[in-house]
Backbone bond lengths (Angstrom), bond angles and torsions (degrees), N, CA, C in turn:
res aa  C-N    CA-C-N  psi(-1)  N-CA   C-N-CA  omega(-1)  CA-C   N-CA-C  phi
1 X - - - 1.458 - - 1.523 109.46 -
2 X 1.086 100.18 136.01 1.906 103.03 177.57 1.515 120.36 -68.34
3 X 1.400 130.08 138.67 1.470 121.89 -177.93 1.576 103.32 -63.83
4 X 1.533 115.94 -25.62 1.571 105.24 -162.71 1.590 101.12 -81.59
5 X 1.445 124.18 -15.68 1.881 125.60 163.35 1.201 110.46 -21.67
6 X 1.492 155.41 140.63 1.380 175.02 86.99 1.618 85.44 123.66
7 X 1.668 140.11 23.08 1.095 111.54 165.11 1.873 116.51 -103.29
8 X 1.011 102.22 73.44 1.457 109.51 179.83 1.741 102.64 -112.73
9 X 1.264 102.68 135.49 1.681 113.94 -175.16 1.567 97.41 -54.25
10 X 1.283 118.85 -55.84 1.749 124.86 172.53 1.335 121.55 -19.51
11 X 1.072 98.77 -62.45 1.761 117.48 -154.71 1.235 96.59 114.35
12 X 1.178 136.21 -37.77 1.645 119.89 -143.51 1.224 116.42 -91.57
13 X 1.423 118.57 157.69 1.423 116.22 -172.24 1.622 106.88 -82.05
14 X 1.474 108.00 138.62 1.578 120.17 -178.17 1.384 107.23 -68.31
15 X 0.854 131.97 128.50 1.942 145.27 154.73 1.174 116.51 -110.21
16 X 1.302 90.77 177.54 1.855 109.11 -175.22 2.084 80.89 -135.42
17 X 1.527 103.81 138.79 1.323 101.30 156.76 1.573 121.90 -57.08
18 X 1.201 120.81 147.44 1.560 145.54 -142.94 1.599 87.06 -82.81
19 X 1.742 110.21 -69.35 1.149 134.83 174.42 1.295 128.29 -27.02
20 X 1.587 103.02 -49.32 1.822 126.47 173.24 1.538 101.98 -67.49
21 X 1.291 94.94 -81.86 1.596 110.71 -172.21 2.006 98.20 -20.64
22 X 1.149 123.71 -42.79 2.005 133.87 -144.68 1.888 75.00 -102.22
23 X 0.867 108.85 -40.86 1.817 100.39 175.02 1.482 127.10 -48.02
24 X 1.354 86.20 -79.41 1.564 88.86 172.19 1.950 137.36 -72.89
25 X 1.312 91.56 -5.85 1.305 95.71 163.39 1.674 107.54 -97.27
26 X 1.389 136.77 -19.95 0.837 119.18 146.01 1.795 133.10 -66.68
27 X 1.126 125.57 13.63 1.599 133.46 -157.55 2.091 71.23 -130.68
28 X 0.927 159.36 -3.96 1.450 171.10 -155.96 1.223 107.89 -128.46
29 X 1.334 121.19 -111.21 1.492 132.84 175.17 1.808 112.44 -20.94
30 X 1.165 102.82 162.34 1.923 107.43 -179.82 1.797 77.51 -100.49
31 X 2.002 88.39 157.58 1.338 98.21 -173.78 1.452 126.19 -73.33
32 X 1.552 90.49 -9.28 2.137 103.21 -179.58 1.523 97.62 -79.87
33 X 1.384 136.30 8.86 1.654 129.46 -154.71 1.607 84.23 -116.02
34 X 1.344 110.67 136.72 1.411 111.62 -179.82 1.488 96.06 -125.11
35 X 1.905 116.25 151.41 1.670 97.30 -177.32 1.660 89.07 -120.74
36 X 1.581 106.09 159.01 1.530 99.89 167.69 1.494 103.98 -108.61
37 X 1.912 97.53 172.19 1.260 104.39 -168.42 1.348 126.77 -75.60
38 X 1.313 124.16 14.29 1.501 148.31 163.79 1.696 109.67 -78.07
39 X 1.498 97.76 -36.82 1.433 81.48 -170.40 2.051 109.05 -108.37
40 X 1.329 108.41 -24.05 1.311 125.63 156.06 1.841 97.67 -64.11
41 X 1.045 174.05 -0.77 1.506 152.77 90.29 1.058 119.30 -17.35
42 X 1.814 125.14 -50.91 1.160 118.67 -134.69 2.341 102.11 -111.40
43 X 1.860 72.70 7.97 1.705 107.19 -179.53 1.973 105.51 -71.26
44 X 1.520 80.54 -66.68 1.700 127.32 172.02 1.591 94.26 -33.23
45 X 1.754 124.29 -66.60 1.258 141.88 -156.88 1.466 94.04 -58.23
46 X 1.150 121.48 -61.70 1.809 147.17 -150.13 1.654 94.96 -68.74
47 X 1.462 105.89 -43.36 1.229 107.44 -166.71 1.751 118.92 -62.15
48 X 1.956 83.21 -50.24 1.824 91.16 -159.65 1.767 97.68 -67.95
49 X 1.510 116.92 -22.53 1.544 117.31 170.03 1.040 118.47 -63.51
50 X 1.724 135.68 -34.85 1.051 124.53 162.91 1.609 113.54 -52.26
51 X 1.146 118.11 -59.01 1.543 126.00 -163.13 1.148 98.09 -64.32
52 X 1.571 139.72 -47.95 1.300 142.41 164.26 1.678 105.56 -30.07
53 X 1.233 118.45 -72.70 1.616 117.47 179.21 1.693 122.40 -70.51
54 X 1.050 96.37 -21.07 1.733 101.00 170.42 1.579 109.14 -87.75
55 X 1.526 128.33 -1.32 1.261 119.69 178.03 1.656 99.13 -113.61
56 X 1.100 116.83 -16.11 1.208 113.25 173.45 1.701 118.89 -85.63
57 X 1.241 114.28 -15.99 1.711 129.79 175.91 1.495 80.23 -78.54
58 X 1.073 129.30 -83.61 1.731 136.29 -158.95 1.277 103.49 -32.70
59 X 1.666 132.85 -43.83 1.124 140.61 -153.28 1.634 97.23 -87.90
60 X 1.672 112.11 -37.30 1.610 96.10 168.36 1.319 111.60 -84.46
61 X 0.747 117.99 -20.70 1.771 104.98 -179.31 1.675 106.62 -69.69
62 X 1.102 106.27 -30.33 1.616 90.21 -175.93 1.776 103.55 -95.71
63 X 0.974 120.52 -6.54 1.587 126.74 164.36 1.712 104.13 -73.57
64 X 1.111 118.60 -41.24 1.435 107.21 173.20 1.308 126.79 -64.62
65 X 1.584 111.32 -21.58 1.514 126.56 167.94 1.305 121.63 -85.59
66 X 1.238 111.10 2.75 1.483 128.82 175.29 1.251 101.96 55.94
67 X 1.873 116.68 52.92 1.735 109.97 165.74 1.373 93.40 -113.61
68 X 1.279 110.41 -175.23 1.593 124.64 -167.25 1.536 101.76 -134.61
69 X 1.475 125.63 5.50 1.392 134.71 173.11 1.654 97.71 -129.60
70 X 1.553 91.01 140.22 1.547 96.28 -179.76 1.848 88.03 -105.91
71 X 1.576 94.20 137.94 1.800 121.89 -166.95 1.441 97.98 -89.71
72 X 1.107 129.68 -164.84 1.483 161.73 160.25 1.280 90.81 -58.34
73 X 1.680 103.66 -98.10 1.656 136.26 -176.88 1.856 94.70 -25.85
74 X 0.962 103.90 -57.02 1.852 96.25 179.47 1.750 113.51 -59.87
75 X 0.670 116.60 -39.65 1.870 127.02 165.10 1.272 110.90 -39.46
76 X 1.554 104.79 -73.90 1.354 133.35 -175.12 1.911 109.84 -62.62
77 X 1.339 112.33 -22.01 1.543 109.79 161.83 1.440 113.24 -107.71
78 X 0.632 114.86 13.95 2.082 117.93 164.57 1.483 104.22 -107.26
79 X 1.163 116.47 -14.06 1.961 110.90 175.67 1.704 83.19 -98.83
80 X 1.125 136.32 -39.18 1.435 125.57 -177.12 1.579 92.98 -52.70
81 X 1.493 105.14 -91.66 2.210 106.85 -174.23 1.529 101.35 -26.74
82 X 0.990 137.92 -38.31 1.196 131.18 -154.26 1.439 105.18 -84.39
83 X 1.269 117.35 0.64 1.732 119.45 -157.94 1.493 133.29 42.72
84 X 1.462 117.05 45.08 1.371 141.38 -157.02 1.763 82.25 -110.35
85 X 1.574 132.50 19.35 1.547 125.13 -175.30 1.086 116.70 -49.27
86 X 1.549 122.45 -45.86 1.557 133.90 -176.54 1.648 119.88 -47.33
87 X 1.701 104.58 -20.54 1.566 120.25 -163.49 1.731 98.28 -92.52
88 X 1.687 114.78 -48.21 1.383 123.58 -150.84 1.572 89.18 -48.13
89 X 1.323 133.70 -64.95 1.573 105.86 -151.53 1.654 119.04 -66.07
90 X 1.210 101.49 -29.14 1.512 86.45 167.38 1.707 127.68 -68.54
91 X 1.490 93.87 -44.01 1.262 87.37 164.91 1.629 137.61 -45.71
92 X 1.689 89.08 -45.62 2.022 89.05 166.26 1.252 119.22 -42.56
93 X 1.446 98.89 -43.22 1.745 111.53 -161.04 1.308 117.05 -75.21
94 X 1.678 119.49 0.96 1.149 138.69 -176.90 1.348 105.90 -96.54
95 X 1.556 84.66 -56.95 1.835 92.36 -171.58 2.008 104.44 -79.79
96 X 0.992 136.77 7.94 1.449 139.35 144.47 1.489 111.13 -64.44
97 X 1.286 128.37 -78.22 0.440 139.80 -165.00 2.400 129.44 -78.96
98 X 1.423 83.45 13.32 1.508 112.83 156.48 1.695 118.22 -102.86
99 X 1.588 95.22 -45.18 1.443 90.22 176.98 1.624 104.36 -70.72
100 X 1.179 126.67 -22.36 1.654 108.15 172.89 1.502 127.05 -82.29
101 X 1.626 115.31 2.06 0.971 146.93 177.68 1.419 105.79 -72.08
102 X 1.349 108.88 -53.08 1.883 129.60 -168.65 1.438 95.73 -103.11
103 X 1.453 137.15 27.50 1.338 130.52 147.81 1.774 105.37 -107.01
104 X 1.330 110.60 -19.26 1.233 103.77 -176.42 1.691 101.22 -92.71
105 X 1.101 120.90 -43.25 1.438 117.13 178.72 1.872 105.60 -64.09
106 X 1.032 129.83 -37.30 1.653 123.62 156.08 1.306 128.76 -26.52
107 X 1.675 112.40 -44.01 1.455 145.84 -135.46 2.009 82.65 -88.38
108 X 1.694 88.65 -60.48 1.057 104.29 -137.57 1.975 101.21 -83.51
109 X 1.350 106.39 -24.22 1.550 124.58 -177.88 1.678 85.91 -73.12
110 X 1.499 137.84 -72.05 1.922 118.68 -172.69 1.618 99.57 -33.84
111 X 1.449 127.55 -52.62 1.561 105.54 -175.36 1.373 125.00 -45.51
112 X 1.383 83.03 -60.05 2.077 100.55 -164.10 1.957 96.10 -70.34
113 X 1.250 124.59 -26.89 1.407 94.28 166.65 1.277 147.30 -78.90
114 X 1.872 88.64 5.36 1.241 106.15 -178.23 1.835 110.36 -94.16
115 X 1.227 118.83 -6.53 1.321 136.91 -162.22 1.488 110.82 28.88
116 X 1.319 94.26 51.59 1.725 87.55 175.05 1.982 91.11 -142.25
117 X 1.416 115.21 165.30 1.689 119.88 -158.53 1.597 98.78 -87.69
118 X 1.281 117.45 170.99 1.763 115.73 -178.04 1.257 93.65 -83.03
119 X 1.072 144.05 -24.50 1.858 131.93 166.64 1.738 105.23 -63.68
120 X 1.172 118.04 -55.29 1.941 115.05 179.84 1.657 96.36 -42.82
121 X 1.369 106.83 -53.94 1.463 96.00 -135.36 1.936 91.39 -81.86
122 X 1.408 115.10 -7.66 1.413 110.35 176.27 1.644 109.04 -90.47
123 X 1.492 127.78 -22.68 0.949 125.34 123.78 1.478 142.03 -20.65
124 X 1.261 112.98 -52.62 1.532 107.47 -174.43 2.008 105.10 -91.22
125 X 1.425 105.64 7.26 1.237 102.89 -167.64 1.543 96.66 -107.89
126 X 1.483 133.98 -19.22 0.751 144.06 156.70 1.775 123.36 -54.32
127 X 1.147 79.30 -48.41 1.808 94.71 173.91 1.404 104.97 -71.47
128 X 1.469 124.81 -46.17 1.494 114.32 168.43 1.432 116.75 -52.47
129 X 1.096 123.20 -35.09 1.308 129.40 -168.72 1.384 109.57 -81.63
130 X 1.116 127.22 -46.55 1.620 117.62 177.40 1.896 103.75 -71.63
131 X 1.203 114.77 -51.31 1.603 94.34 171.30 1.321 122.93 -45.83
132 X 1.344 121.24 -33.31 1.553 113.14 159.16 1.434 118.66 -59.04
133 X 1.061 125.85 -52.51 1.512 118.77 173.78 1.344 129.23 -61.13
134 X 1.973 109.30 -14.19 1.541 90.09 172.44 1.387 99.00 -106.14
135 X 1.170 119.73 -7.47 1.799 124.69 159.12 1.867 113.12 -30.23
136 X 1.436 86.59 -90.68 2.021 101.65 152.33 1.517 121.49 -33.78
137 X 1.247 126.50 -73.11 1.474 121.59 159.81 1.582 116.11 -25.09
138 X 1.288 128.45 -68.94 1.285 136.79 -132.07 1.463 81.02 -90.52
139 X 1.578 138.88 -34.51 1.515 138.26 -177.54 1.878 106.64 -67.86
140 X 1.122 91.79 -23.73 1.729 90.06 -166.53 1.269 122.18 100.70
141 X 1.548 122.89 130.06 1.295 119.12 -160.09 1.929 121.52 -72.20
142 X 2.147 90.51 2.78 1.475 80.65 167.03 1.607 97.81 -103.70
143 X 1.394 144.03 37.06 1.214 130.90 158.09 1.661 124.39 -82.97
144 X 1.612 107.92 145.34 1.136 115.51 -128.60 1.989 80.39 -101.88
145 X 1.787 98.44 170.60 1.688 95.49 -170.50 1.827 93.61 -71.89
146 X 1.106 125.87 -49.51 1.041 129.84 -159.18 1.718 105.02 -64.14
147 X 1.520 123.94 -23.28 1.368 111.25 174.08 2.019 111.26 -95.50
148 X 1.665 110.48 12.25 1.423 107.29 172.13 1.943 86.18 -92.55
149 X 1.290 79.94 -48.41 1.980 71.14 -174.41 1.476 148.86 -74.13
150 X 1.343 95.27 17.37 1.624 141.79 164.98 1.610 109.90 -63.19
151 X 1.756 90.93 -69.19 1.406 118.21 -152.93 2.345 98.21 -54.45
């Protein structure tokens, strides 16, 4: 029996969605392979124990660094201690290539929360920019930054 069994602050019993869990072992298995519900449970079981002990390695590794958020890099060195080596490069290559995922969705969320197009908004930056220059102009080229940034 696992130590992490009925120890949840909740009460409640830990799962994996039913739905997921039947996913990805179907995206696995060949399509002539059928699983029963003894062993699709006992999938479920294996799993939340892994994640149970791989979140608890993560949680010391980043306690030894004296953070209070467990990182990537902390993940990725608790499957290292753990001797999970065979996994790390793909895994890097996952986790690279997510974080370049969430630089482009960053990029692209400053536009769209602005609901205006990348031509408006280079437009309106343009227009900011020349009112600064006849701001400066119109003070005189001995006016000082601190008396445009007054005005």
């Amino acid at each position: 029996m696992s130590e992490f069994q009925g120890n949840s602050n909740t009460g409640e019993d830990l799962s994996l969605p039913k739905a997921t869990v039947q996913k990805i072992i179907g995206e696995i298995l060949p399509k002539d392979i059928a699983i029963s519900k003894e062993a699709r449970e006992a999938i479920t079981e294996c799993s939340i124990e892994f994640i149970m002990i791989l979140s608890t390695q993560s949680n010391d590794v980043a306690e030894k660094e004296a953070k209070k958020t467990i990182a990537s890099d902390h993940v990725v060195k608790a499957l290292e201690e753990l001797g999970f080596h065979n996994y790390l490069e793909i895994i890097n290559r996952i986790l690279d290539e997510h974080k370049e995922l969430l630089k482009g969705k960053e990029k692209r969320n400053k536009f769209q929360n602005s609901g205006l197009s990348e031509e408006e908004l280079l437009r309106q930056q343009e227009e900011l920019f020349k009112k600064s220059r006849d701001r400066l102009q119109s003070n005189g080229s001995g006016g000082s930054f601190s008396e445009i940034k007054n005005e």
